[in-house]
N, C-alpha and C positions, 0 to 999 in steps of 0.2 A: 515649470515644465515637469512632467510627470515622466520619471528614469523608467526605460525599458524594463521589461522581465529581464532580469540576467541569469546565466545557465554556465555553469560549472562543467568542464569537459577534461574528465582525469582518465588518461587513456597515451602510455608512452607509444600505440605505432601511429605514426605521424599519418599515413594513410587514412587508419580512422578518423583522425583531427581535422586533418584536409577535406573529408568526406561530413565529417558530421558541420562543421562551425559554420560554412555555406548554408547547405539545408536548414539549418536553426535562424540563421541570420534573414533567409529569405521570408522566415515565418515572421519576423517583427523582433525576434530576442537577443539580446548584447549578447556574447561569448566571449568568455574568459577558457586560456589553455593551460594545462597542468599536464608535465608528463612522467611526477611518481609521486607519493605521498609525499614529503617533505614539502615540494612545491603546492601539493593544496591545501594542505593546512594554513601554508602562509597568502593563500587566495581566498582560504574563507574567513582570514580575520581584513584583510585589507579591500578586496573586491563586494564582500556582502551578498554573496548570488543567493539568489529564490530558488534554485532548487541545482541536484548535484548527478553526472551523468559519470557513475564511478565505473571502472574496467577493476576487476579484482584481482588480477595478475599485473601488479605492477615491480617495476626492478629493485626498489629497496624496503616496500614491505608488502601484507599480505594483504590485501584489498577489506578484506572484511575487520581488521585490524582501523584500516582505514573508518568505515562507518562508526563503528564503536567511537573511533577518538571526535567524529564530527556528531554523532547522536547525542553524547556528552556534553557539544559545549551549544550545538546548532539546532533548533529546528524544522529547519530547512528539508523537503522530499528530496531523497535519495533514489536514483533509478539506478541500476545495476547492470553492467551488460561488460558478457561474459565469455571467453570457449568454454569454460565449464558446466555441460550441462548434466551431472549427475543432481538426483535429487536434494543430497545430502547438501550440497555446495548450495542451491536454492535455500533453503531451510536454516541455514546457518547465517545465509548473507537475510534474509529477514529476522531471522531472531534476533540478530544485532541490528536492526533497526533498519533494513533497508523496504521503501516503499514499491518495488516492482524489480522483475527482474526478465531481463532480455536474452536469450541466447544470441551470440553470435554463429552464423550470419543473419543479418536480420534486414529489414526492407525500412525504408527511411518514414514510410506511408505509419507500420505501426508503431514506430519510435516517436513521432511526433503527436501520434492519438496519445500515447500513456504518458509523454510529457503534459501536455495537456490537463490526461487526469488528474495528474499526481498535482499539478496546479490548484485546478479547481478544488481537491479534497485538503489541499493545505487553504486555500481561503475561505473554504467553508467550513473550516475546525474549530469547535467549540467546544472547551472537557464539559462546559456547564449545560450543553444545549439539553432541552427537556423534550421537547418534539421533533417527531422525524416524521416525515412524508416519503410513499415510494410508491408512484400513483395515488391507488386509491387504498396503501393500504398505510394506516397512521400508528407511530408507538406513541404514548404521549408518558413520558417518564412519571414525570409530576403526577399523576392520578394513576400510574400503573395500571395502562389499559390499552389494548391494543384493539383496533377495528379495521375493519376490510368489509366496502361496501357501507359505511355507517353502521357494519353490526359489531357487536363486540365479540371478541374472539376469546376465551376462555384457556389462558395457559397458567401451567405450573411455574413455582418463584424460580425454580431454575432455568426455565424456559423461557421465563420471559428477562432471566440475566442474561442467558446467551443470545438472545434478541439483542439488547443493549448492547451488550459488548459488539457483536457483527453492525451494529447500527453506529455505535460512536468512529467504528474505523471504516465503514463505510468505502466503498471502491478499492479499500486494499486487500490484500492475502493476508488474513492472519493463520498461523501456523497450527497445526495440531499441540503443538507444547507451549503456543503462546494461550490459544483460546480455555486449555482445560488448566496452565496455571492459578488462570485469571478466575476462573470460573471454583477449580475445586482443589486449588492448591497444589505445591510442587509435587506432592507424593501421589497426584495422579497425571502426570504430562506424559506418561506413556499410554495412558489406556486411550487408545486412540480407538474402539472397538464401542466402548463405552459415548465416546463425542459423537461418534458416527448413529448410534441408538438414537439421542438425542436430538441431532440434525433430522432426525427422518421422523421425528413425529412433530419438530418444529412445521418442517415442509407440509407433513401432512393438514396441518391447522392451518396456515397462510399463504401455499402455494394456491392458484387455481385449477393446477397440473402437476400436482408432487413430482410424479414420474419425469414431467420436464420441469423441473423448475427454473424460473427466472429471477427470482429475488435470491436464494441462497444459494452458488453458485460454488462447486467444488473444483480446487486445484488438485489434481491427481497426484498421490502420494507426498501432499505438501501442509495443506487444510482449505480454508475455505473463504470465501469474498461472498459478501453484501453487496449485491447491487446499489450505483449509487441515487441518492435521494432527492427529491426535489429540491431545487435552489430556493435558499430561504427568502421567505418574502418580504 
């Protein structure tokens, strides 16, 4: 018999627990309850949850402390949900490894879509995959060539890394100091001015509507998300 999705719920006020473990459980997913780091730590070696529903204000450590220790040992998606909703606290809790992040108060409706996604983008993770699909527009790694409409679309080496890079993380936020580490090393994760130049001739080449774009998708004052991809065939 095939074991449910199970879902990790680290979150000390019990209202939220009471509120969230129902609505999870009605969707089809086992719930396991944690109510401060110590206790999921020792839920994520003994329970094995598919993905983690962290609160980062918890009473004996700091929430983001918390991802670190489970990015370390787990791969497992992390969703985040928060009162903290300054930018800074977003940005920190993804740089340590978290895959979305929630303000509190939030509506059960979008909590269960980004459970969802964060699912799907951990099943359909591959570091080796070589082609992406997003409609009709394809990166195909292996031949370094991107088309849209079966034409080929003509980008610079670095343009088409940061194609790659938004393509391998796919549905998530990656950060303005995550994307320009990766891309042009720690002595530029501040030139966020710089990313931004970039992002917009990306768009210009692959959107069908720069102005509105739908495949490269800006978090305001945070970085940027990838539309997600065709499910692989």
């Amino acid at each position: 018999m095939t074991r449910k999705t199970r879902i990790l719920v680290v979150d000390d006020e019990r209202q939220i627990q009471r509120f969230l473990s129902p609505s999870l459980k009605m969707e089809g997913y086992d719930v396991v309850l944690a109510s401060n780091a110590a206790e999921a730590m020792d839920m994520m070696g003994r329970e094995h949850p598919d993905l983690v529903v962290l609160d980062l204000g918890l009473p004996d450590r700091d929430g983001k402390l918390v991802i670190s220790d489970i990015r370390s040992r787990y791969p497992v998606p992390i969703l985040v949900l928060s009162a903290r909703d300054e930018e800074s606290e977003k940005i920190a809790a993804l740089d340590m490894g978290a895959n979305d992040f929630i303000v509190k108060p939030f509506g059960v409706g979008e909590l269960l879509a980004r459970v969802r996604a964060a699912l799907r983008q951990q099943h359909g993770q591959d570091p080796e995959r070589r082609l992406f699909q997003f409609d009709d527009l394809v990166i195909d790694v292996e031949h370094y060539q991107v088309k849209r409409d079966g034409r080929e679309i003509n980008l610079t080496p670095k343009e088409f890394e940061l194609l790659h890079v938004l393509a391998r993380h796919a549905g998530r936020v990656l950060t303005h100091g995550f994307i320009l580490n990766s891309i042009w090393g720690p002595a530029h994760m501040n030139d966020t001015q710089y990313l931004r130049v970039f992002i917009g001739q990306l768009r210009q080449k692959i959107e069908h509507n720069p102005s509105e774009p739908t495949l490269i998708l800006t978090q305001p004052g945070v970085g940027y998300r990838l539309a997600e991809p065709n499910p692989v065939a």
